[in-house]
C-alpha positions in Angstrom: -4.0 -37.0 15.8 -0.4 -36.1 16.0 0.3 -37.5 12.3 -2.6 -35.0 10.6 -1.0 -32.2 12.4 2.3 -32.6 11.2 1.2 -33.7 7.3 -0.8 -29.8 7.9 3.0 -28.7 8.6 4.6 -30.0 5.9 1.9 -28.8 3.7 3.9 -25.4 3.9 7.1 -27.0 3.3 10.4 -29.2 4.3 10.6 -29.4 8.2 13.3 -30.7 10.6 12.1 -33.0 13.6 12.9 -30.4 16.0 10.8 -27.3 14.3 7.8 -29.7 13.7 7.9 -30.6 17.8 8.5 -27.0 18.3 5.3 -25.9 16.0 3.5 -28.5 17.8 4.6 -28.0 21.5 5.2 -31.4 21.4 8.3 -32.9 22.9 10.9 -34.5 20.2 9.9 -38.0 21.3 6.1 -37.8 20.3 7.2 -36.4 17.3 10.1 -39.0 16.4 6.7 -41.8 16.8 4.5 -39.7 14.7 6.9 -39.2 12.0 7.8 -43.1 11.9 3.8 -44.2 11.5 4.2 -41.6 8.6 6.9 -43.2 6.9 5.5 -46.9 7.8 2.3 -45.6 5.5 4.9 -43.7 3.3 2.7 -40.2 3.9 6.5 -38.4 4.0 9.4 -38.8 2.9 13.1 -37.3 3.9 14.6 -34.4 2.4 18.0 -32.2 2.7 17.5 -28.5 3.8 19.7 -25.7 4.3 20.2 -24.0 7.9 22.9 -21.3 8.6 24.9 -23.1 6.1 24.6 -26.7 7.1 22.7 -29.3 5.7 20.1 -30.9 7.9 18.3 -33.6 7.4 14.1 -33.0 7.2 10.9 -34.1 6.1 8.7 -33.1 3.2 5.4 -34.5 1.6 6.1 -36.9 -1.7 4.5 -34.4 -3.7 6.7 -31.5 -2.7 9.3 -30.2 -5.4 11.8 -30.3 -2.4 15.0 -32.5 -3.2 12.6 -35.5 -1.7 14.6 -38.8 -1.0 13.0 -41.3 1.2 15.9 -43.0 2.9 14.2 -45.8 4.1 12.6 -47.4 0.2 16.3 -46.8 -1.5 16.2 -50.7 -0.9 13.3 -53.0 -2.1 12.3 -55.7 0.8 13.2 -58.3 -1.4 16.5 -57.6 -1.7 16.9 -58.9 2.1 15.0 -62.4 1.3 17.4 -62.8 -1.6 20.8 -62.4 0.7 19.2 -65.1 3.2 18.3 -67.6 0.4 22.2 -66.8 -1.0 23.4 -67.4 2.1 21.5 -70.6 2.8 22.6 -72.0 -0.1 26.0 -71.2 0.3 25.5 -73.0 3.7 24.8 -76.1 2.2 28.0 -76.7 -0.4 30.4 -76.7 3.0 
């Protein structure tokens, strides 16, 4: 599957979207739906690299010493229930 082969990739370090569907001869759309079912099981996680002076954003395996920061756990799922009960409630005193 598409998912083992880019995990493989990131095994040798941080990647951008584009030079994983490049490795892979993949088009940047395959890629974009692999990397999501890898982030849905949390197998990657985000990361900042350096190209030609800018900073892209990339992907890297939890384990890697990169400057790891998954993106999409900074907020717990909870904290979403909690804003709809607050808001319900606030509903109710009108």
């Amino acid at each position: 599957p598409l998912e083992a082969r880019i995990v493989e990739l990131l095994h040798r370090g941080p990647a951008t979207k584009s030079a994983l569907a490049k490795d892979l001869h993949r088009n940047v759309k395959d890629t974009d739906d692999a990397i999501t079912n890898l982030f849905a099981s949390r197998a990657i996680r985000t990361t900042v690299v350096t190209i030609s002076g800018r900073e892209r954003k990339a992907f890297c395996l939890p384990s890697d010493g990169a400057r790891a920061r998954d993106e999409h756990a900074t907020r717990p799922p909870s904290d979403e229930h909690e804003t709809d009960q607050a808001t319900d409630s606030r509903k109710g005193q009108e």
